[in-house]
C-alpha positions as CSV (number, residue, x, y, z in Angstrom):
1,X,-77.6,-3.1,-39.1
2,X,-80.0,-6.0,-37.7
3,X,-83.4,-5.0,-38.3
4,X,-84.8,-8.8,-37.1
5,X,-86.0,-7.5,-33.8
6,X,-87.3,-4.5,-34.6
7,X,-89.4,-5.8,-37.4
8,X,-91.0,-8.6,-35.0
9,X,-92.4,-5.7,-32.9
10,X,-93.6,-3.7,-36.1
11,X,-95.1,-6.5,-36.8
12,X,-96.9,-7.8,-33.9
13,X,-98.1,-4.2,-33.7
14,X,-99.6,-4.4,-37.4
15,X,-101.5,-8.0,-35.9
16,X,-102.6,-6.1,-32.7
17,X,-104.2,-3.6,-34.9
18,X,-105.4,-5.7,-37.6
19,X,-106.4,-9.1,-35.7
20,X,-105.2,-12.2,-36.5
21,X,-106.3,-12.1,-40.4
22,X,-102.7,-10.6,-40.6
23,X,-101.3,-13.5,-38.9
24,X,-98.5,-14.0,-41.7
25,X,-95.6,-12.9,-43.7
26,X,-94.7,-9.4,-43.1
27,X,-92.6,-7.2,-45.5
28,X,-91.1,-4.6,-43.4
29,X,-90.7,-0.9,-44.6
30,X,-87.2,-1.9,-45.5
31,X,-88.4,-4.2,-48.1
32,X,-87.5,-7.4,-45.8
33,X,-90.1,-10.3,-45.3
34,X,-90.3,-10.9,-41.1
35,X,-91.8,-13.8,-39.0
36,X,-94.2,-11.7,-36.4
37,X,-94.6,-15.4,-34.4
38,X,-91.8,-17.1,-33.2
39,X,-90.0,-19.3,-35.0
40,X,-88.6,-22.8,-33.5
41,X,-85.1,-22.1,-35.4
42,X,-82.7,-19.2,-35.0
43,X,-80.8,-17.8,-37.6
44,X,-78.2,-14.9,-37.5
45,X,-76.0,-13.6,-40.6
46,X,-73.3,-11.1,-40.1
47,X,-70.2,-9.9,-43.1
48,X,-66.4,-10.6,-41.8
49,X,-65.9,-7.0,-41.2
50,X,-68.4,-6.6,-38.4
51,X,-69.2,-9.8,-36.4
52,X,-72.0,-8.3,-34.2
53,X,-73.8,-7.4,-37.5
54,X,-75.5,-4.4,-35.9
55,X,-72.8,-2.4,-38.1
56,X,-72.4,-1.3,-41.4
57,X,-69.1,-1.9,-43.0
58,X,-67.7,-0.1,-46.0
59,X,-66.0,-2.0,-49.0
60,X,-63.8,-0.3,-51.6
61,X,-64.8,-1.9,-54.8
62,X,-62.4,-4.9,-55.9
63,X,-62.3,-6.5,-51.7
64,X,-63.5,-9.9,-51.0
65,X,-66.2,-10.3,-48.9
66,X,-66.9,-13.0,-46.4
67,X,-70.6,-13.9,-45.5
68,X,-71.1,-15.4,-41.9
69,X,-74.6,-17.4,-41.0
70,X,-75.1,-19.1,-37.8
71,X,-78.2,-21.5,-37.7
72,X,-79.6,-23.4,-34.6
73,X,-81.6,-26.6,-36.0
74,X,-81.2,-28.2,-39.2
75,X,-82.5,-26.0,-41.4
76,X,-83.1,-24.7,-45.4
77,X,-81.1,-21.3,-45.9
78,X,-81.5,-19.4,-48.4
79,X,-79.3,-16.1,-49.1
80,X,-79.7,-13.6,-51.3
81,X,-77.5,-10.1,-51.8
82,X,-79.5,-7.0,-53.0
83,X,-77.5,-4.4,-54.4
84,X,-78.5,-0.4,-54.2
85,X,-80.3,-0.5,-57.5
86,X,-82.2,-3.3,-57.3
87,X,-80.1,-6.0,-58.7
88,X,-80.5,-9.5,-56.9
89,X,-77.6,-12.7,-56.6
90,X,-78.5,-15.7,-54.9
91,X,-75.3,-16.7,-53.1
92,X,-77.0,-19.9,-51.2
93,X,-77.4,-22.6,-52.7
94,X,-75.2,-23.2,-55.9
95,X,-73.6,-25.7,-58.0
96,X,-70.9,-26.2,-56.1
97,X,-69.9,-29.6,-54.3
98,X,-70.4,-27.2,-51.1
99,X,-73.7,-25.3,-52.4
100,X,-75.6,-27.3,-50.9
101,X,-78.2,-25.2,-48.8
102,X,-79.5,-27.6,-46.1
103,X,-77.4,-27.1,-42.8
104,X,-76.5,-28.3,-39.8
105,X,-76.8,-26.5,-36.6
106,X,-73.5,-24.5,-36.8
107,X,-71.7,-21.6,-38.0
108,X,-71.2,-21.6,-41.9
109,X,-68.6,-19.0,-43.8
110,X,-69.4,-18.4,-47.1
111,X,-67.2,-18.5,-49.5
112,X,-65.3,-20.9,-47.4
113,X,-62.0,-22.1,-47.4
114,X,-62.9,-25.1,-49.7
115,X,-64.4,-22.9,-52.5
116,X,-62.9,-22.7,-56.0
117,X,-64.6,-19.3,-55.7
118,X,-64.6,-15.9,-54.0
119,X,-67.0,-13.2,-53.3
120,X,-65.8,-9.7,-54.7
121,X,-67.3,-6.2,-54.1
122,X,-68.0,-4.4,-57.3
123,X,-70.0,-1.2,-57.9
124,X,-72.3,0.6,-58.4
125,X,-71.8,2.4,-54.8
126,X,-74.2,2.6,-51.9
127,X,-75.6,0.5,-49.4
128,X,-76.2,-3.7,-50.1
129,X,-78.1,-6.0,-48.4
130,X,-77.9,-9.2,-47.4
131,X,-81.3,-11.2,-47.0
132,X,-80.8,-14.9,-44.8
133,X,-84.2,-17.0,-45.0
134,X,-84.4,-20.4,-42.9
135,X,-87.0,-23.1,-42.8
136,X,-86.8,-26.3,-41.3
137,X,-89.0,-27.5,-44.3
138,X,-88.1,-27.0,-47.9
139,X,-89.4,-23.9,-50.0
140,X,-90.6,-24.2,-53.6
141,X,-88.8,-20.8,-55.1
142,X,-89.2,-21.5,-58.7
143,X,-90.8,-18.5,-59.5
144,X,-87.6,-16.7,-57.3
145,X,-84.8,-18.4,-59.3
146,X,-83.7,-20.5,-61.9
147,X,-80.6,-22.0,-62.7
148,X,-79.4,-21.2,-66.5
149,X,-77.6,-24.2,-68.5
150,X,-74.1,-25.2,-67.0
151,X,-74.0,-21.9,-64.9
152,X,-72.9,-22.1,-61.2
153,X,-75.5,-19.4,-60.0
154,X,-78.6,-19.0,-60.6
155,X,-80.5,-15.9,-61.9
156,X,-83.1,-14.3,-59.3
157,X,-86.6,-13.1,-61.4
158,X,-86.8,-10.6,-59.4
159,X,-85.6,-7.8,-59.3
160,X,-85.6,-4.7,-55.9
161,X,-86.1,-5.7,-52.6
162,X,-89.6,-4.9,-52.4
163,X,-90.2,-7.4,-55.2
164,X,-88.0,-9.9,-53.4
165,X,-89.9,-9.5,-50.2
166,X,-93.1,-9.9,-51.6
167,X,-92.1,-13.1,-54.0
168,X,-91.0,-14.8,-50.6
169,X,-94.1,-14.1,-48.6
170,X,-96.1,-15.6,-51.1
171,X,-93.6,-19.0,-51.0
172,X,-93.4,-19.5,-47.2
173,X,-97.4,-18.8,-46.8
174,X,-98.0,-22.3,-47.2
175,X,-95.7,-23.5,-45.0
176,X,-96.3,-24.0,-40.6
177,X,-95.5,-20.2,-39.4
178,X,-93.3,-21.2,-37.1
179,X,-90.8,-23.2,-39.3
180,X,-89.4,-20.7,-40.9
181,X,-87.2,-17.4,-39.8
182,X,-85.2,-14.4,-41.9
183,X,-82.6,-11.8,-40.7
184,X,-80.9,-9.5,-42.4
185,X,-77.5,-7.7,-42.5
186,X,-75.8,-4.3,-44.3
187,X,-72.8,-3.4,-45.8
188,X,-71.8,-0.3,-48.0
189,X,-69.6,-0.1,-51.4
190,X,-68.2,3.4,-50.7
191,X,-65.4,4.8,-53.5
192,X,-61.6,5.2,-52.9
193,X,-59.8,8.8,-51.8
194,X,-56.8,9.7,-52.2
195,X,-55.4,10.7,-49.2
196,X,-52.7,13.0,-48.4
197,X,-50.2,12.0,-46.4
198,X,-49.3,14.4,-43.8
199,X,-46.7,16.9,-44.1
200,X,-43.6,16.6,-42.9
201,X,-42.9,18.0,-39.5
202,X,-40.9,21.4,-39.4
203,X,-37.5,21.7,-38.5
204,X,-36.0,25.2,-37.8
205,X,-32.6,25.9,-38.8
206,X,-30.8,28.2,-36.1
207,X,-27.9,30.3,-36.4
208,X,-25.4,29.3,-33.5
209,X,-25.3,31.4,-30.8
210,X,-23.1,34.6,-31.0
211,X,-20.8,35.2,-27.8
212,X,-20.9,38.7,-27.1
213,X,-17.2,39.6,-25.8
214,X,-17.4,41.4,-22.4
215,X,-14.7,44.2,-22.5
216,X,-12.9,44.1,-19.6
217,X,-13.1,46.8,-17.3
218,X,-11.5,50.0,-17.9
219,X,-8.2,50.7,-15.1
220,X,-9.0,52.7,-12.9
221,X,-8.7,56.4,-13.2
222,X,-5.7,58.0,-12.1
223,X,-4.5,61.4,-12.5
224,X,-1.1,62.7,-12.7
225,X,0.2,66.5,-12.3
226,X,1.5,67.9,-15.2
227,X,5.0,69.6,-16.1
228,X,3.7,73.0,-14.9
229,X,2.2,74.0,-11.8
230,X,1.4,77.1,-9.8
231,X,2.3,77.3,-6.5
232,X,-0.6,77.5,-4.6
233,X,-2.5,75.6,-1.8
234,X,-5.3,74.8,-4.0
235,X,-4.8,71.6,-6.0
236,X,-7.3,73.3,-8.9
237,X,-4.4,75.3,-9.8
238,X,-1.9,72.0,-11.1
239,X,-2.8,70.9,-15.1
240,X,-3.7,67.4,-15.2
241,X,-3.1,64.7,-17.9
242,X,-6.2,62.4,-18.2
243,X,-8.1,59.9,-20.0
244,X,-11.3,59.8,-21.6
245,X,-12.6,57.4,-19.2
246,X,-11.7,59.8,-16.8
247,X,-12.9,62.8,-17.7
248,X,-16.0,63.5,-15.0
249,X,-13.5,62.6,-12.5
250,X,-10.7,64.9,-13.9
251,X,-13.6,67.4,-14.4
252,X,-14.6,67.5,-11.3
253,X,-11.3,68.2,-9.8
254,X,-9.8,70.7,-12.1
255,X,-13.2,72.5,-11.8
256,X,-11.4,74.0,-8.2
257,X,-12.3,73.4,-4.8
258,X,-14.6,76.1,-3.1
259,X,-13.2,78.1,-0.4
260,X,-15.9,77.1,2.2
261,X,-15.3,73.3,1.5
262,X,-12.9,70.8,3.1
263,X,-10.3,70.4,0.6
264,X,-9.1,66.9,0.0
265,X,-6.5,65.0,1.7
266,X,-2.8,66.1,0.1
267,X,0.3,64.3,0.6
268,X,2.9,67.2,0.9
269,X,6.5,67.9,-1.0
270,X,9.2,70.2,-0.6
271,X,11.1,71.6,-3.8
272,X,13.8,74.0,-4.1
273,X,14.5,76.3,-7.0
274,X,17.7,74.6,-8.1
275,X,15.6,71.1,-7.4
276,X,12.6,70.2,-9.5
277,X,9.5,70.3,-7.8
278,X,8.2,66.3,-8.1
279,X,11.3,65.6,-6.3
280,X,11.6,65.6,-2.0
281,X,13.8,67.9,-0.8
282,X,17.2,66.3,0.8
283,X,17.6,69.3,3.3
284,X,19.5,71.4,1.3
285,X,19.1,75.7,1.8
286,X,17.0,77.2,-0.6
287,X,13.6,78.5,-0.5
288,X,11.4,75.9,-0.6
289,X,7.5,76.0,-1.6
290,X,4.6,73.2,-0.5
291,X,3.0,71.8,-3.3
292,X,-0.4,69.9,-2.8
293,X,-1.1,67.0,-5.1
294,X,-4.7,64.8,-4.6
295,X,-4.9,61.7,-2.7
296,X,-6.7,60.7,-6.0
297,X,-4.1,60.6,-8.6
């Protein structure tokens, strides 16, 4: 995350409490050398995966990374990446027809488009650091790097970042205090999980529906006087045929009819001894008997 404004402040309060015999480089607790006057240039650095540079990244091992610098006057830059164990690679300058480290007021991509090279993340794994130092004057850092034979990049001398913070205070003391400005910017090298995809979603399998069949109604109940009967005025007295269904009801009736209760409504027949008795008399002599049958059957 940017760390350039809140070092100024550490270290303007370090000068406030020491006087101006501190007025000079500062190396900050994260190891980073900081400007506590203001500088006439402005310089801002910032990785292709977070453009406001307040962020810190992640980077599987193997990506490409893209370093972003933005500088407001011509100026010297100088960029160095420090690793989580100490290890130190100048990026800027290099051998390269576009090494070249003294810019113009601009926004420069490095590796850019033109570069026969590319920037990888490799492990180990933790948090790196990017290190930007501008100066509108040039910097004698011999004793920070040297460039080896035919080799492209240089070696840094140096090695953690408190070593690398102190090597460039002692380079830019000589130089006017406010010609020269650093910033800083992180990134992290974090490993590679295997994730699990999701499962699928479930999908119930349902029986279809079984229609339960209504039975239809049962007929209604009807009752029907039997081949026998005893004269009588009480309807108890016939034999009935009946159905299961219609067993209360049958039940009920055969169980007789009280005395003291209205029986129920009869339709009346006449039958003769020579004439059977279901059958209406056709007003021929003979005794003749009344036979009840229920207004129910």
């Amino acid at each position: 995350m940017r760390t350039s404004s809140l070092l100024r402040k550490l270290a303007a309060a370090l000068l406030l409490g020491g006087g101006l015999a501190l007025a000079g480089p500062v190396v900050s607790p994260q190891s980073i050398i900081v400007n506590p006057v203001q500088s006439s240039v402005q310089l801002r650095v910032w990785t292709g995966r977070d453009p406001s540079g307040l962020g810190d990244p992640g980077y599987l091992p193997g990506s490409p990374i893209h370093i972003f610098v933005n500088v407001s006057q011509p100026a010297y830059v100088y960029l160095f990446n420090v690793g989580p164990r100490g290890h130190i690679d100048l990026i800027l300058p290099n051998r390269y027809s576009n090494g070249g480290n003294y810019l113009q007021p601009g926004t420069y991509e490095f590796p850019s488009g033109n570069d026969p090279f590319n920037f990888t993340v490799t492990t180990p794994y933790g948090l790196n650091r990017v290190l930007a130092l501008a100066s509108t004057v040039p910097l004698n850092l011999n004793q920070v790097y040297q460039f080896a034979g035919q080799s492209a990049f240089a070696s840094v001398r140096v090695s953690g970042p408190l070593g690398l913070g102190q090597a460039l205070s002692i380079v830019v003391s000589p130089v006017p205090q406010t010609s020269w400005v650093s910033d800083a910017v992180e990134y992290s090298v974090i490993p590679s999980y295997q994730v699990t995809p999701p499962p699928a979603p479930c999908r119930l399998s349902l029986p279809p529906p079984r229609l339960r069949l209504l039975r239809r109604p049962p007929p209604p109940c009807r009752l029907s006087l039997g081949s026998r009967c005893t004269w009588g005025s009480s309807v108890s007295s016939c034999r009935y045929t009946r159905r299961p269904t219609c067993w209360a009801r049958a039940r009920r009736l055969t169980a007789g009819t009280p005395a003291s209760t209205p029986r129920p409504a009869c339709e009346r027949f006449t039958a003769t001894s020579s004439t059977p008795w279901w059958q209406p008399a056709s007003g021929s002599s003979g005794r003749t008997k009344t036979v009840a049958r229920s207004a129910l059957s």
